[in-house]
N, C-alpha and C positions, 0 to 999 in steps of 0.2 A: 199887042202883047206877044205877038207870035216870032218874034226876032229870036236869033241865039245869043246867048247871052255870052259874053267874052269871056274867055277861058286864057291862065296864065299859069307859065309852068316856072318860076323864077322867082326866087326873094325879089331881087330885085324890081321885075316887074308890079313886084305885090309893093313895095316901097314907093314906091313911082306915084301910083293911084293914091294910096293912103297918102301920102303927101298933099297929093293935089285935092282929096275929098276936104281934108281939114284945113285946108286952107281959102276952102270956098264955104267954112264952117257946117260941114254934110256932119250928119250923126251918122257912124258905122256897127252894122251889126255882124256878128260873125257867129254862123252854123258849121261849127266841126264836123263830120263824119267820112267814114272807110268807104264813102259811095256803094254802090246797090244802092240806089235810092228808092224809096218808097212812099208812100203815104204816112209815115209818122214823121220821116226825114221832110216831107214835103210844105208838113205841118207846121214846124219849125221856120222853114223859109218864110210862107206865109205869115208869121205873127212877126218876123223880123222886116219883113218889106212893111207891115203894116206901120211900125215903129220906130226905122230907120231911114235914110235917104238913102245910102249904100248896103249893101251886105255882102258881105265874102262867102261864099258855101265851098268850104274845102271838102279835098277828095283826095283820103292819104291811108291807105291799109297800113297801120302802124308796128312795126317789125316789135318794137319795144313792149308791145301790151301779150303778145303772144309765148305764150307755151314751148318747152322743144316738143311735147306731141301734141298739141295746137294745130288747129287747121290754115295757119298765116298760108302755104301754099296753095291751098285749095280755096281760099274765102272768095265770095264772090266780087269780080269785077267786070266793069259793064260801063266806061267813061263815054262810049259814044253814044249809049241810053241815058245817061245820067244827065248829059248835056242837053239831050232831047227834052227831058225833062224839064231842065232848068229853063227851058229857051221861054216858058209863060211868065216870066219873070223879070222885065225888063233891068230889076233895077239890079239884080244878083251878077256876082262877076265868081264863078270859077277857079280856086285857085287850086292847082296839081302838083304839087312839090315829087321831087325824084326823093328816094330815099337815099342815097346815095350822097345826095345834097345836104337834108335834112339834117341826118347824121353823119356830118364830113368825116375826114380819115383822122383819129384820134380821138373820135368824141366821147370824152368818160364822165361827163354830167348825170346826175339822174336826181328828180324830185317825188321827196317820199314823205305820207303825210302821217304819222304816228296817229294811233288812236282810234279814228275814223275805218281803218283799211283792216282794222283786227278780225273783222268778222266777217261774217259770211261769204261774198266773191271772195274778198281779201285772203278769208282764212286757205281756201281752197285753191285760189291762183295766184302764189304770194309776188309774182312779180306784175303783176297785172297793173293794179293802181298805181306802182310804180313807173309804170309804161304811161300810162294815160298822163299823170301829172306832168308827165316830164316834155309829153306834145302839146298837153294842151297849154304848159307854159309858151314854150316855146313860138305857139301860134298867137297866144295873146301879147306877145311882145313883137311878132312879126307886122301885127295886122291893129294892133291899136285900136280895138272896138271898145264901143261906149255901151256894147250889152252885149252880150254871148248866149246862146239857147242851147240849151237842152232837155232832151226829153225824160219825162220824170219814171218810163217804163227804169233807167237805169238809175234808179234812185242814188245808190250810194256812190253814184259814181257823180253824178248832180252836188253830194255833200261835200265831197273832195277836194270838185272844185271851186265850189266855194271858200272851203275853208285855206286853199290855196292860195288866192285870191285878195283874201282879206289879211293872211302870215307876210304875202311878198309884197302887199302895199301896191297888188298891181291896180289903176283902176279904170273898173269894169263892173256892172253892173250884171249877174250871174242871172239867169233866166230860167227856172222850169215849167216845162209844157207841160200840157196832160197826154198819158198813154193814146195813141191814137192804133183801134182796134178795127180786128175784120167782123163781120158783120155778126159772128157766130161766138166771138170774143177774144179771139187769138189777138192776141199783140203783137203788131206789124214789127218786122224784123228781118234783118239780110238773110240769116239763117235758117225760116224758115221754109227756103229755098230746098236746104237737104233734107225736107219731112218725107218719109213718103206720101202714097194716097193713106195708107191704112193709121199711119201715123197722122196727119192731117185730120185727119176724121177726130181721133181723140185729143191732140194738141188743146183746142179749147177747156178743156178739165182743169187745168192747172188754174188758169182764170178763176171758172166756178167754183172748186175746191177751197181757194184761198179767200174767195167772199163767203163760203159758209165758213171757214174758220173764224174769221174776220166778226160774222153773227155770235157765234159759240163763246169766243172771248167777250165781246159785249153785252152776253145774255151772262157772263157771272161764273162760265167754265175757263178752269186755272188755265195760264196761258200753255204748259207744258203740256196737258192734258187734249187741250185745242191741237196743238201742234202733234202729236201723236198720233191722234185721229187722221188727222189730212195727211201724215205721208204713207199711213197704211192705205185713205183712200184712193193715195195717189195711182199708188202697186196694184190695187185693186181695177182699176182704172185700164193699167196696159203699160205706165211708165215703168221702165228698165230701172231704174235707177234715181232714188231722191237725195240729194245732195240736202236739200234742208228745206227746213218750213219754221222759219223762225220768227216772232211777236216782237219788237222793238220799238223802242222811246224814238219818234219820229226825227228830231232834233238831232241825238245823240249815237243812237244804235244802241242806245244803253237796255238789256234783257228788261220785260217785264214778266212780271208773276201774273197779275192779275191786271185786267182794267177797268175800271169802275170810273163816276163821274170824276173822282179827283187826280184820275193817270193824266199823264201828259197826254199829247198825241201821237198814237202809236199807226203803226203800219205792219200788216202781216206781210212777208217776204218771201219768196218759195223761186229753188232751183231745180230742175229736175229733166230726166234724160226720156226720152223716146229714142228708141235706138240708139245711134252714135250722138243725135242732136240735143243740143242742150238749151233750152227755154231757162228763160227767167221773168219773172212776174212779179207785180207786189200789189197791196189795195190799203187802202184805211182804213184803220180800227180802230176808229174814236169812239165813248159813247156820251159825247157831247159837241156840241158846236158845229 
C-alpha cells in the first residue's frame, strides 16, 4: 500500500484513464477537494476505494467559490503532502487541474441552483454555491464517476449537488459521509489551520453548543428561541462573530418553528467567526427515528 499513487495534471490525461477504466468495466469514484488534505478528506477516500475499483481525488483551490475579500490567496496548499498522503491508497489517482486550464480564455458559463442556495452559506456568500456548482459540474463530466463523495460537515453544499445532479440528468450517484472530527469535537477542516492556540482551545463550542440546541429544540423549546440562545452562548464563549445558528427541514432548508414527532428531519446549522476564521458546523435535530 505504500506506493505513490499517480498524479495527473491534464483533461486529457484524466480522459485517457476514464476511458480505459470503463472499458475494462471498473466502477469510478470521485473525491472533489481544495487539497490541505486531512482526516475528513481522507475519510472520504476511504469509503470510495472501499466501493470503487478507481477513484479520482482532485486537488483544485477553486477561484470561482471565492470572495473578492475571501482568503482564495492565502488558502492553504500543500500538493507534495497531499500526495504523501494519498500514496496509502493504491487504487486513488490524483488529478491537479491548472486553473487556467479549467477556466480557459472566455469562459462565461456558470451553474446556479435556485432555492437550495437561499439561505444560510448562500445568503451570506452569494457567489459561493454558484462557484462550487459550476466545478463540481464541470468535474462530473470530466471524470464520469458512478459515485462522488462528500462530506456531510458541508451539508448544503452536499444538497446542491445533489439537486444538480438530478436537474442536469448527469448520472452519478451523490454520496454523504459523516463529519469526521478531532478528538475534542472540532470538525476537521483546511482552515482550521488559521485558529490560533487560544482560538483552538475554544473552536470545539460551536460543535457542543449546536448539540444543546439541537436537545432544546427536541425537548419542545421554539425553534427561534433555541437559536437565540446558542448565538448568545456562542459570544459568550469567545466567538467574534455569529453569522447564524439556524433549525431547518433536513430535506429542504425549509425554517422550522417547532420540532415535535410529526417535523420532518431537521438539522441545526451554525456559522461563526473566532477571529478572522470562520467554522461551520451542523448536527441532527430529529425527535424521532
Amino acid at each position: 500500500m505504500g506506493s505513490s499513487p499517480g498524479s495527473i495534471y491534464t483533461l486529457t490525461e484524466l480522459r485517457e484513464n476514464v476511458v480505459t477504466w470503463r472499458a475494462n468495466g471498473e466502477q469510478i469514484g470521485l473525491v472533489p477537494t481544495m487539497g490541505a488534505l486531512h482526516d475528513g478528506h481522507l475519510s472520504l477516500v476511504q469509503r470510495a476505494i472501499s466501493e470503487c475499483d478507481r477513484v479520482v481525488v482532485t486537488i483544485f483551490v477553486n477561484p470561482k467559490q471565492f470572495g473578492p475579500t475571501e482568503d482564495l490567496e492565502t488558502y492553504p496548499r500543500d500538493n507534495k503532502s497531499d500526495l504523501q498522503k494519498l500514496a496509502a491508497f493504491d487504487t486513488a489517482l490524483a488529478y491537479i487541474p491548472d486553473a487556467t486550464k479549467m477556466y480557459g480564455p472566455g469562459f462565461s458559463t456558470r451553474v446556479e441552483v435556485d432555492g437550495l442556495t437561499e439561505h444560510l452559506c448562500g445568503k451570506l456568500r452569494p457567489n459561493f454555491f454558484s462557484g462550487v456548482a459550476t466545478i463540481v459540474t464541470k468535474l462530473l463530466i470530466q471524470s464520469l464517476p458512478d459515485r462522488a463523495y462528500f462530506g456531510d460537515k458541508d451539508f448544503q453544499q452536499l444538497l446542491v449537488i445533489r439537486r444538480l445532479a438530478t436537474d442536469l440528468d448527469i448520472s452519478v450517484d451523490i454520496i454523504g459521509c459523516p463529519v469526521i472530527r478531532e478528538p475534542d469535537g472540532l470538525a476537521f477542516s483546511s482552515r482550521n489551520a488559521y485558529l490560533s492556540t487560544r482560538d483552538r482551545i475554544t473552536a470545539p463550542a460551536l460543535f457542543k453548543i449546536l448539540q444543546q440546541t439541537a436537545e432544546r429544540a427536541k425537548a419542545g423549546e421554539p425553534c427561534r428561541a433555541a437559536e437565540a440562545w446558542a448565538k448568545n452562548e456562542l459570544i459568550q464563549r469567545g466567538f467574534t462573530k455569529v453569522e447564524y445558528v439556524d433549525i431547518r427541514r433536513e430535506e429542504t432548508l425549509e425554517s422550522l418553528d417547532m420540532i415535535n414527532e410529526r417535523s420532518p428531519r431537521a438539522r441545526v446549522f451554525g456559522a461563526a467567526y473566532l477571529g478572522t476564521t470562520r467554522l461551520i458546523d451542523n448536527v441532527t435535530a430529529t425527535s424521532h427515528g
